[in-house]
N, C-alpha and C positions, 0 to 999 in steps of 0.2 A: 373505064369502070361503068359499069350496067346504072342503069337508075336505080333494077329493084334492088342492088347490093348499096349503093348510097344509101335510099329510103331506109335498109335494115339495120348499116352502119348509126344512125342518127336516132332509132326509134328507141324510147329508153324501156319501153313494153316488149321488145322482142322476146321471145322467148330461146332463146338459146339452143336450151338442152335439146329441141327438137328435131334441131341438126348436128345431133352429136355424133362427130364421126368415129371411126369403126381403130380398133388398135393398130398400128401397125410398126413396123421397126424400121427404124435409119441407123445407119453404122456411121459414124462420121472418118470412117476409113478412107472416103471418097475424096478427102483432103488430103491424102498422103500422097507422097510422090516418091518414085524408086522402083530400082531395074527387080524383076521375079527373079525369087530364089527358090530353087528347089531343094525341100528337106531331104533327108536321106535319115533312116532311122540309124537311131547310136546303137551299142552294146547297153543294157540294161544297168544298171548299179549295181545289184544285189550280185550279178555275175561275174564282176571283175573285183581282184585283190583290192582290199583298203588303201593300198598303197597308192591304186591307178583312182583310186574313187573320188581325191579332189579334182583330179585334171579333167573328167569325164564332166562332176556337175560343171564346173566351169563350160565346159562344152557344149553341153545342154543348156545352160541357161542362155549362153549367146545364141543358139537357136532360137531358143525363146523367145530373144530380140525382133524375130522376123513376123511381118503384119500381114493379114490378109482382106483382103476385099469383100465383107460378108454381104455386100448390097447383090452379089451374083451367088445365088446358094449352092451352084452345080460348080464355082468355080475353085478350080486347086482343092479338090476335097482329098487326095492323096496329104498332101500338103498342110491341110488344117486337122486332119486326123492324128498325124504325128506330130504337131507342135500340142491337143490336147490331150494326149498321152503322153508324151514327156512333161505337160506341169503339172498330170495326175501325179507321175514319179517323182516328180523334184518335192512335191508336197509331201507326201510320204516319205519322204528320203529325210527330210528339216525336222518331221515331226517324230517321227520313230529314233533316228540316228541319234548318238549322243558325240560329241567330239567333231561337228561334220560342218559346223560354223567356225573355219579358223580366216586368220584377217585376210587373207588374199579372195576371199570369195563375198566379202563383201562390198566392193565397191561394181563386181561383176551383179548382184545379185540387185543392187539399187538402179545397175543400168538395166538389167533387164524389164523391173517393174517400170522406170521412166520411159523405156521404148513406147511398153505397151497402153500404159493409162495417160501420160500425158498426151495431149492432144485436142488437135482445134474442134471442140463441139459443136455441131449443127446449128444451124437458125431452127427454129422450130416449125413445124410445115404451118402451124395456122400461125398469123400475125397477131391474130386479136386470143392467144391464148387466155383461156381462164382457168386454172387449175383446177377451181372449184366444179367445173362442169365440161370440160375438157378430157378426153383419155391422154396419158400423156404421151410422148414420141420416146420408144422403149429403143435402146441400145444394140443393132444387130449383132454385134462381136461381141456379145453376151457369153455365149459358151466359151471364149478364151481369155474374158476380161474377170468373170468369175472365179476361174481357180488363179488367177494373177493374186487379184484381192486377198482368194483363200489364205496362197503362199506367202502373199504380204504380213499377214495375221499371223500365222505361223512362225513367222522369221519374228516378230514381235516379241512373239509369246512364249517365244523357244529358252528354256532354260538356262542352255548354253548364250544366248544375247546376250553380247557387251555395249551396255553403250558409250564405254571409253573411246570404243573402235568405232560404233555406226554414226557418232557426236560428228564425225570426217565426211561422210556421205549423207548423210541427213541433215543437210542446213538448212538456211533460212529461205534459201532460194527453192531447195526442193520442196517445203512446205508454200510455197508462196503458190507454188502450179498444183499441188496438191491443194491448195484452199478453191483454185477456179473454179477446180473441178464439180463444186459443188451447186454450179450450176446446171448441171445433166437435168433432162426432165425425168429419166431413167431413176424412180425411186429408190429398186436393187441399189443400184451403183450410191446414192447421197447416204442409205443404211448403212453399205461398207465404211464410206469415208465417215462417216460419224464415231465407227468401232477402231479406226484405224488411227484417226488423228487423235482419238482420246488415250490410245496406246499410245502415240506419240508425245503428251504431253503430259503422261504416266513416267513415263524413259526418262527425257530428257529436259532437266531442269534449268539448263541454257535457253532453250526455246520457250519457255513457259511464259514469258512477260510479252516474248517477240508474237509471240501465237496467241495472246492475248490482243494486245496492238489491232493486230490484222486483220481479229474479228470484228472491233469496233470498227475500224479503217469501212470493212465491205458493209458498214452499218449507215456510217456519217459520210458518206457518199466522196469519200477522198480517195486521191489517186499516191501510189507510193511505188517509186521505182528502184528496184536494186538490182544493179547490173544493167542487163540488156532487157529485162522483165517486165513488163507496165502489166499491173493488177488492174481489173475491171470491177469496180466495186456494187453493194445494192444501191437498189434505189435513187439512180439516176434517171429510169424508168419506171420505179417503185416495181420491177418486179425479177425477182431473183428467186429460184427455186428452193435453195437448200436454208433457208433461212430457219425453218423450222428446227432441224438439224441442228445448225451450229449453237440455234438457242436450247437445244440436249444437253449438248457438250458443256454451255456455260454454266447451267443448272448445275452439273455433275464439277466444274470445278469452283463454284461460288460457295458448294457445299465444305465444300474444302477450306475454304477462305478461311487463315489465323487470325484471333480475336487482338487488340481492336482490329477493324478491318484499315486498312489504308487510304489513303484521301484517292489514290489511284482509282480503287475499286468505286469509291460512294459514287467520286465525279462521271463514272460509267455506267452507276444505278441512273444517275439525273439527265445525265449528258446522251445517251443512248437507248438504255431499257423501257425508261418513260416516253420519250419521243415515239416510241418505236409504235407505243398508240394509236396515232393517228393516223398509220397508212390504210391504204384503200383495202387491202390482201388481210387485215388483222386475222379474221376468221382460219387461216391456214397455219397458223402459231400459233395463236393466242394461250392452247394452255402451258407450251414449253413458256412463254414469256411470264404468262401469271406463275406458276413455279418460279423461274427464279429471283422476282421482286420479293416473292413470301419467302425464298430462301434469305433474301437480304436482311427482311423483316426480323426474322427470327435471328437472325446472326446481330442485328445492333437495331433496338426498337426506337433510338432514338430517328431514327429516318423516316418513321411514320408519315409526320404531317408532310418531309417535302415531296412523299409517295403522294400521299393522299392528296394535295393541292395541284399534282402534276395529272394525277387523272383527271382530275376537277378542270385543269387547265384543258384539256386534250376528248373532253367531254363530247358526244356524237350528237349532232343536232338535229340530223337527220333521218338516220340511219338506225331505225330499233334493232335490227340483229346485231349491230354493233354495242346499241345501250344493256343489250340482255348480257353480253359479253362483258360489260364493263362491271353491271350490277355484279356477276358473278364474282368476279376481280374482286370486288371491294367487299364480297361476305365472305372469300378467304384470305382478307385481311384482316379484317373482322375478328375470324378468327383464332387469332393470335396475337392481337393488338393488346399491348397493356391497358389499365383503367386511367395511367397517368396520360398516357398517351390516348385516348379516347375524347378524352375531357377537351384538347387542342384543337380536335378535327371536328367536332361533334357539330357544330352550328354551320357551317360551311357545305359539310355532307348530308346533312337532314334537309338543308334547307333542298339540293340537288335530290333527294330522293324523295318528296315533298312531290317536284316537279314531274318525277317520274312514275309517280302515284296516279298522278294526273294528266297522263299520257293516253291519247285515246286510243293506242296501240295495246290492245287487252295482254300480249306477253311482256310488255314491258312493266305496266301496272301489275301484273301478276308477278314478276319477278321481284319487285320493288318490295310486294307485302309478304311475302315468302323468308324475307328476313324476321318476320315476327316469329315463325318456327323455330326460330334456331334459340336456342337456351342458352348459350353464352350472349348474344347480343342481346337478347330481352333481359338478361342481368346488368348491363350496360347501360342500355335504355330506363328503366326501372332505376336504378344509382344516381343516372342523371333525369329525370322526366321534367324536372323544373325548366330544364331548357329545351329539353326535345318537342314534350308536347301541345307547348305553344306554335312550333313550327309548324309540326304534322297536322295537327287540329283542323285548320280552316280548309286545308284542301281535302281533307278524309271526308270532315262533313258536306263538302259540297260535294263529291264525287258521290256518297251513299245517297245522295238526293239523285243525283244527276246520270252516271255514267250508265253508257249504253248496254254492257254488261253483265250479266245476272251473275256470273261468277264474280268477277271481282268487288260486286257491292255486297255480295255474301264474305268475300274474304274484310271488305272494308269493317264491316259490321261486327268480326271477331274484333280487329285491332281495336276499334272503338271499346269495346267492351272490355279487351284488357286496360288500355288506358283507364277506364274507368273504376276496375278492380283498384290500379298502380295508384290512382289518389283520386278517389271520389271528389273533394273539394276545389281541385282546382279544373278538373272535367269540369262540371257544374261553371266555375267561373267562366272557362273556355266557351261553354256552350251560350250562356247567356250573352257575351263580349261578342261573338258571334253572332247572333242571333239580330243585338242592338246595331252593328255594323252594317248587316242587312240592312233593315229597316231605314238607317241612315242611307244607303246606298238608293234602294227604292225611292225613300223622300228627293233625292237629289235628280232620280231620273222624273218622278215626277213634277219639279220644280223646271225643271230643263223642258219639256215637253210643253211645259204651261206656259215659258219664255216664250218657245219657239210659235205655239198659238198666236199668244199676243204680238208679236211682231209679223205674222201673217195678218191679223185682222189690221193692225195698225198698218201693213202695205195695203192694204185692199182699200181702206177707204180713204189713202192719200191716193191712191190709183183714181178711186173716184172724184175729187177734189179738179185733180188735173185734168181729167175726160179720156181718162183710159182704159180703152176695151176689157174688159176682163176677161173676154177670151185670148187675147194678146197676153196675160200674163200668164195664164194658165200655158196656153202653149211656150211659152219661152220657161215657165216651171218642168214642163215637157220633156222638153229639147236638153235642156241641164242634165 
């Protein structure tokens, strides 16, 4: 390793994006092994009797089985031309046909899509990936992995689907390498499986708690083996691609969730969703994850405060794009939050937004007074002001003195004003109570200074007493 790669490794000022490299595609076909086949095209479907029409897709589809090496563009293009033109036809054939899904073509039809999607995914060519600033490493066997997907959706969404019959081939195992997948840096590819596995837990009501399970599982960093299988789960390294994705998917089934919700579900609002806070990557989910707390919210409002204490616990202390992210969070809670429920969280959260007022990070303070906009929380605020604006009070007033600012002491200057509108009498009291606090504050630094005097003069002239230099103490004053 180079010095100047070390140096740039460790520098927390680099600038990144400046060396942002150029797109380019890796196929992770380079991991496959097996002798070349050559395709030979079939008879068309539309051409042969109904009668020859199951035995032909089966035939087609196992073609379909066979992989090609897209890291060489020039190579087998006889070869990948007619395996993308037969899953043009098989798609067309699922979605047009009626009667054309009977059970012997399904277990042919799940090996096909398993040839082709499962499979060992690349390291990613940069090690210090950052999604946020990074292009990402795109999927060479794109043009064959795409109408797979399509056909996948298809066979889903086909009318004729049984899933008495697919319940045989679509188990726990085939979802288990269908969840890896959602490690691809390939965005294409994490959309499809977002469309595909929500079809699948549309279908099949067997799966729905298992496929619940597994997303926590790739959450809480556990390892679960069935069969010969070991799942790699998130955030062992805190970085997993498709997480935004999978937090889609939950959104869309938390929506769902029958009332009361189940102690399953809460324990996985507390146990997973909240935590889920704190990682480094927040900014690349955050609104799939803000969506589904407020979906919780709204589904049972009694869960408010252990939301609200769990941000509070998971609070950014360093990090204002993370605090601006949070503030957000909590005015669409806010939003939807009952008034019984307000009343519980109210001194705990004011006091944190108090703090964040008082942030010298001008969007974070901007964010923080930006809740006085909104008309349902100033009806909130207003209801309760006996307890709010004692909190806010001492830090608004010192910031409209103080902050560097000129926007945000304009913004501080409204909130003032409203409080003042909300209860003239006790502003007034606040102000004066403040005011005296000062003044006590002042008196003590100047009693503390006056200390500090006289115990200089009282060394100075025991210095003298004993016959010592007073340039001797000045320098050893110095030196300190």
């Amino acid at each position: 390793m180079s010095s100047g790669t070390f140096v740039d490794r460790i520098d927390p000022f680099a600038k990144r994006s400046l060396k942002k490299k150029q797109k380019k595609s890796q196929g992770s076909s380079r991991y496959r092994t097996g002798g070349d086949v050559e395709l030979t095209a079939l008879p068309l479907l539309k051409d042969v009797p109904s009668s020859e029409q199951e035995e032909l897709f089966i035939r087609k589809l196992r073609q379909c089985c066979v992989g090609f090496d897209f890291m060489d563009p020039v190579a087998d293009l006889k070869g990948k031309e007619i395996k993308r033109a037969t899953l043009n036809e098989v798609v067309d054939y699922i979605t047009a046909g009626r009667g054309v899904l009977t059970e012997a073509v399904y277990p042919e039809i799940i090996r096909m899509i398993a040839c082709n999607l499962f499979r060992t995914l690349p390291p990613s060519d940069n090690p210090d990936f950052d999604p946020e600033e990074d292009d990402p490493t795109l999927e060479a066997s794109w043009p064959h992995l795409t109408l797979v997907y399509e056909f996948f959706l298809r066979f889903l969404e086909s009318p004729d689907f049984q899933p008495s019959i697919g319940k045989k081939v679509i188990d726990q195992k085939f979802v288990l390498q269908l969840l890896e997948l959602f490690d691809s840096e390939d965005p294409r590819e994490r959309d499809f499986l977002k469309t595909v596995l929500h079809r699948i837990y549309g279908k099949f009501l067997g799966l729905r708690a298992f496929i619940r399970k597994q997303i926590n599982n790739f959450f809480l960093r556990k390892v679960e083996t069935l069969g010969s299988v070991k799942v790699k789960f998130v955030y062992e390294t805190e970085h997993f691609n498709g997480v935004g994705e999978l937090l889609e998917i939950l959104g869309s089934i938390i929506n769902g969730f029958a009332l009361p919700l189940k102690a399953e579900h809460k324990q996985f609002l507390v146990r997973v969703l909240i935590p889920l806070h704190k990682v480094r990557c927040l900014s690349l989910y955050h609104a799939q994850l803000a969506y589904c707390v407020v979906q919780f919210l709204e589904k049972d409002a009694t869960l408010t405060e252990q939301v609200i204490k769990g941000l509070l616990k998971f609070w950014p202390k360093t990090c204002s794009q993370k605090e601006v992210m949070f503030l957000g969070e909590i005015e669409e809670i806010l939003d939807v939050i009952e008034p019984a429920q307000f009343v519980k969280i109210q001194e705990p959260l004011f006091k944190q937004i108090a703090k964040c007022v008082s942030s010298p990070h001008f969007q974070v303070a901007e964010r923080a007074l930006y809740f006085w906009n909104n008309e349902y929380i100033m009806s909130l605020i207003e209801e309760n002001n006996q307890v709010i604006m004692p909190i806010m009070f001492p830090a608004l007033y010192r910031i409209s003195k103080e902050h560097w600012n000129q926007t945000i002491v304009a913004l501080v200057y409204n909130v003032l004003k409203t409080f003042m509108e909300m209860n003239s009498r006790l502003f007034d009291d606040l102000t004066a109570s403040y005011k005296a606090d000062r003044q006590k504050e002042k008196k003590r630094e100047r009693e503390r200074d006056d200390l500090w005097r006289k115990m200089q003069d009282l060394s100075l002239k025991n210095a003298a007493k004993e016959g010592i230099s007073l340039d001797m103490i000045q320098m050893n004053n110095v030196s300190e």
